[in-house]
N, C-alpha and C positions, 0 to 999 in steps of 0.2 A: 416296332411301330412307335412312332413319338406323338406322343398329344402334345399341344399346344392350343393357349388360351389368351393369351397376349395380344396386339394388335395389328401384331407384323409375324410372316414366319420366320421359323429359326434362321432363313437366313433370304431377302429382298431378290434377291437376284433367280435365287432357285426354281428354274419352271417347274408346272406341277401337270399331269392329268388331274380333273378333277370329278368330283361325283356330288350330287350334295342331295341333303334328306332329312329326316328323322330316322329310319333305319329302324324302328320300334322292331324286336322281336327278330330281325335279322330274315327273314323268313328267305325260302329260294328262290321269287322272285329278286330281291336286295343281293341275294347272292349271284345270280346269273349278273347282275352290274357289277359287284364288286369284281368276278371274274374277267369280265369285256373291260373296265378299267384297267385294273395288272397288266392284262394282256398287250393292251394299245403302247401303256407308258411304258414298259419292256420294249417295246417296239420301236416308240420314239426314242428311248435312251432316258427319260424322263421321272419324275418321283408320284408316285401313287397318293391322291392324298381324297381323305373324305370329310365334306364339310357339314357337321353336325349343330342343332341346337339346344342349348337347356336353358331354362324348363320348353317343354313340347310348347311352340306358341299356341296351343289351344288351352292347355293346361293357363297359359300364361293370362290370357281374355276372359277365359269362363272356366275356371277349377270344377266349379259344382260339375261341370257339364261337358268335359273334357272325356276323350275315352280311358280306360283303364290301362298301364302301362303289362306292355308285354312280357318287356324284359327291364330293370333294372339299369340306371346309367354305366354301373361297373359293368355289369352284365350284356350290357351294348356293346361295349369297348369292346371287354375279353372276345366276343363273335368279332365284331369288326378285325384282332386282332388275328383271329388265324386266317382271314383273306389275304395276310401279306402285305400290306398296303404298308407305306410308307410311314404316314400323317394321318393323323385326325386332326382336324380344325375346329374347335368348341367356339361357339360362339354364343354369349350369353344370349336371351333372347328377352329385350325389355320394350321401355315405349321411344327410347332412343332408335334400335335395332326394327321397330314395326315401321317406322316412319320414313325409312330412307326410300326412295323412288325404285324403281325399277333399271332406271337408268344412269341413277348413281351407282347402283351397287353392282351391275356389271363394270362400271369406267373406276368406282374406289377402291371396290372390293375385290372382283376378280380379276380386272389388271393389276393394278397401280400395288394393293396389297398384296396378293398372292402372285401375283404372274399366271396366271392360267393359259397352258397353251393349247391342250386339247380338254372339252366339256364334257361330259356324259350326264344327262336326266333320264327320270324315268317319264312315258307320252302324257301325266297328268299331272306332271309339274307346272306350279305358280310359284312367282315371289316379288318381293320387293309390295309398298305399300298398298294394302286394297287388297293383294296378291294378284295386280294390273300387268304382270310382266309373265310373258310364256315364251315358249320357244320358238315363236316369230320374231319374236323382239330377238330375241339373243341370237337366232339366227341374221336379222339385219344390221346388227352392229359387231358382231364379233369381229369381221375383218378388221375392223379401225381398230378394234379392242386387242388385234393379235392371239387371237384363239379362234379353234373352231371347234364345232358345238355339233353333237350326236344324238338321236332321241331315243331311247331304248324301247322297244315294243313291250307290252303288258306278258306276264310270262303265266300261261296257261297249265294248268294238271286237267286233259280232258276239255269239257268246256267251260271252267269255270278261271277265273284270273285270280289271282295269289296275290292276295295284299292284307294287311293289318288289321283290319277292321271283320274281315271275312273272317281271319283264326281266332278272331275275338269273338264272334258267334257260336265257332263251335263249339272254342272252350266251354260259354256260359251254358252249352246245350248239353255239355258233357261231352261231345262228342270226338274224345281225346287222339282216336286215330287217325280223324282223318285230320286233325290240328297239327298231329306230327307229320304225315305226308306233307304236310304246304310247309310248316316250317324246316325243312330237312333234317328233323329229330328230336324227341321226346318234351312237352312241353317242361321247364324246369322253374326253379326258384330258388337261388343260392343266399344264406346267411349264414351270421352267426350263432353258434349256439349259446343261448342266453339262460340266467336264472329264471325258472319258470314257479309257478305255486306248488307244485311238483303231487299233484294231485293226481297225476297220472300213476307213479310207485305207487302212493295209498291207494291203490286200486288193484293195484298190482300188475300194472299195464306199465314200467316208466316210459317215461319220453321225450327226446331232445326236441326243447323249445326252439326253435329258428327265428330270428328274427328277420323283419320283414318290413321293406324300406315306404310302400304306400299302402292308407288305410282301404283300397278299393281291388285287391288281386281281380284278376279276368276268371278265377275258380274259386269254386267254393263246395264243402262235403268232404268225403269221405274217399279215399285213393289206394289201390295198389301203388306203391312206388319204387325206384332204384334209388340207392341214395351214396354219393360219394363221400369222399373226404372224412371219414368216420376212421379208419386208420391212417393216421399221421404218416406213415413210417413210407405206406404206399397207397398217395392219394386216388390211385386208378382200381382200386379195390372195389369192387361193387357190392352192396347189402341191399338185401330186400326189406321190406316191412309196410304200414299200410299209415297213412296220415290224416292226420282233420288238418281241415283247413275251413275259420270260419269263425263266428262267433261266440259260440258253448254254451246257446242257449239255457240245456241242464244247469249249470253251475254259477253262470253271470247274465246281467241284466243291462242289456247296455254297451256288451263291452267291442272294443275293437276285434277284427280279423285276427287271429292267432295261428300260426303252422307248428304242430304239434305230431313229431312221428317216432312209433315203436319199430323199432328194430327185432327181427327176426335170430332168435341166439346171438345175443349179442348185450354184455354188462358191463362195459368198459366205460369211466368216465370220458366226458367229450365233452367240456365246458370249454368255451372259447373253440372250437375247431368250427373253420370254416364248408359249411356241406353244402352239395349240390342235389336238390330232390326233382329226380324224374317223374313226371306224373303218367305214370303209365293205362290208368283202367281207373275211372268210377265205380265203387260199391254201392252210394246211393250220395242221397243230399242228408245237410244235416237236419237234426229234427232235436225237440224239447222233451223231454221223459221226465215223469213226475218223479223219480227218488231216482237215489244213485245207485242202487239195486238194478233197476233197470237197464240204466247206461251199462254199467259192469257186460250183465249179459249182453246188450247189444254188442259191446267192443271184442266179446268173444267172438260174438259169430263173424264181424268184421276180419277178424284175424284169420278165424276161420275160410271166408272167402276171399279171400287174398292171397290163401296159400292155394287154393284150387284156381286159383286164375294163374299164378305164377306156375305150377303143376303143367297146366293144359299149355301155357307157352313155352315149356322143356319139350311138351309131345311133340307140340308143332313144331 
């Protein structure tokens, strides 16, 4: 897959299927299109390409008031990247990019720049200024425009619809299982591991600090987890252990979100290795204890019910 950020693709002439989004979180809705894209542009003989933005234009109007990111821009990619696709098309998103019409940006952007020969949206797609432009419009000019344009129907588990906003409720509810049924697998959160105040050893709990790219994650508390990337040698290696994720009330006043996870048998240095933490099962939220006596014990019993939750999912 090739990203591109420039103002033309890597090469004018190259027709494209196209898809375009924010893709937050990749979820199986996102994937049932990325799918029916490949598919069609296989078909036509044509290049797969998906047209993304950064920052989220909500992010971009109102930060304060934007929703929480799902997944991480790298962590966009890498999903987008095992659909196969062609292209990723990044396009900054500013007050230049808010402002272009509806009907510039199919005749500048998806002819003239990209070549678009076949469209794909998902049925609540908006764009172009106002977000005046849906797929009436782009169905009434794409013939002139030399593309034609597909609407993708909302992609259903049961009777509820799969999209971004929804896995971001159940996240915040805790409701981790059924977050990974819509997403098609385990919600995660990949960094690196960084120096931390390493107050986790003095405790005798150690724990690889991850770092973590926005100060608002969609979870927050105390987690059973899977965690990758912890033996270099063979990144597909999986380790259990149990994570906070949040601000350590106990310890700091004030301070930002922190992902902080102990590894189950396991004392091998890991500074700098890049890991991926599955959030499998909530143990609780976090909470304030007056001495670190307290904490201590609570992290036991944490550990403790972490291994009885990973226990009962070997039974099953």
């Amino acid at each position: 897959m090739q990203i591109w950020r420039s103002k033309s693709s890597p090469n004018h002439k190259t027709p494209l299927a196209l898809t375009i989004g924010n893709f937050d979180g990749v979820h199986l809705g996102h994937q049932a299109i990325l799918s029916r894209l490949k598919e069609t542009a296989d078909k036509l003989g044509i290049a797969a390409c998906v047209m993304t933005f950064e920052p989220h234009p909500r992010e971009f109007f109102a930060p304060d008031q934007a929703p929480t990111r799902l997944t991480s821009f790298r962590e966009k990619l890498l999903q987008l990247a095992r659909s196969k696709v062609d292209y990723v098309r990044v396009y900054r998103f500013n007050y230049d990019f808010a402002k272009i019409s509806p009907e510039a940006f199919i005749e500048r952007i998806l002819n003239h720049e990209l070549s678009v020969r076949w469209l794909l949206i998902g049925d609540d797609f908006r764009f172009g200024a106002r977000r005046a432009g849906d797929f009436a419009l782009l169905e009434a000019l794409s013939a002139q425009n030399g593309f034609e344009v597909e609407k993708m129907p909302s992609f259903l588990i049961g009777d509820q619809r799969v999209s971004s906003s929804q896995i971001r409720k159940m996240l915040d509810s805790g409701d981790l299982h059924t977050a990974q049924r819509f997403l098609g697998r385990p919600f995660s959160i990949s960094g690196r591991v960084i120096d931390g105040d390493k107050l986790g050893k003095k405790l005798g709990f150690p724990t690889a600090n991850i770092q973590i790219r926005h100060n608002r994650p969609p979870v927050s508390g105390i987690f059973a987890v899977n965690v990758y990337g912890a033996v270099q040698a063979n990144p597909s290696v999986v380790l259990q252990g149990v994570a906070s994720l949040g601000v350590r009330p106990t310890v700091h006043k004030n301070g930002k979100p922190v992902l902080e996870v102990h590894l189950f048998n396991f004392d091998q240095s890991i500074y700098g290795h890049h890991l991926q933490v599955d959030f499998l099962h909530k143990l609780r939220d976090e909470e304030k204890y007056p001495d670190l006596e307290t904490l201590v014990h609570q992290i036991r019993k944490d550990i403790e019910h972490a291994k009885h939750f990973f226990n009962q999912a070997n039974d099953n």
